[in-house]
C-alpha positions, 0 to 999 in steps of 0.5 A: 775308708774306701776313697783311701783304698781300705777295703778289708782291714789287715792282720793287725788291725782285726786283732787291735781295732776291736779292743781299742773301741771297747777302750783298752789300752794296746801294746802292739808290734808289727812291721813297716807297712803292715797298717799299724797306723790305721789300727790306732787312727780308726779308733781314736778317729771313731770316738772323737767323731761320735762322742759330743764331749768338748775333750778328749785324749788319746796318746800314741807313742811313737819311737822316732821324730821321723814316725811322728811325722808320717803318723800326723800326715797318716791322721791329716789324710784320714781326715780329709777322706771325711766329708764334712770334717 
């Protein structure tokens, strides 16, 4: 998360990221540019990287055609800040 620039996770991410690792469900709320993105992305990205199970599923709903295709753009670049993905 460094090579993105992450150093200290943002309001928003303090208060979801530790809940969506024990596996809870969030409804959350934010404004544009607060990281909402990483608040979801790191945890589902955490869980398929260090499960060995052939499935999983996470489900992000977004409002708008348009955020969906930030929020794939947002995974895409996560992923390719991992070396060895």
């Amino acid at each position: 998360m460094a090579r993105l620039g992450w150093q200290n996770p943002l309001p928003i991410q303090e208060k979801t990221i530790p809940f969506a690792l024990q596996g809870k469900d969030i409804l959350a709320r934010a404004r544009t540019g607060s990281g909402k993105t990483a608040a979801f992305a790191i945890p589902i990205i955490q869980k398929v990287l260090s499960t060995k199970q052939v499935e999983f599923f996470g489900l992000v709903v977004v409002c708008l055609r348009s955020c969906h295709y930030l929020l794939s753009y947002d995974y895409v670049t996560v992923l390719e800040s991992l070396n060895g993905f």
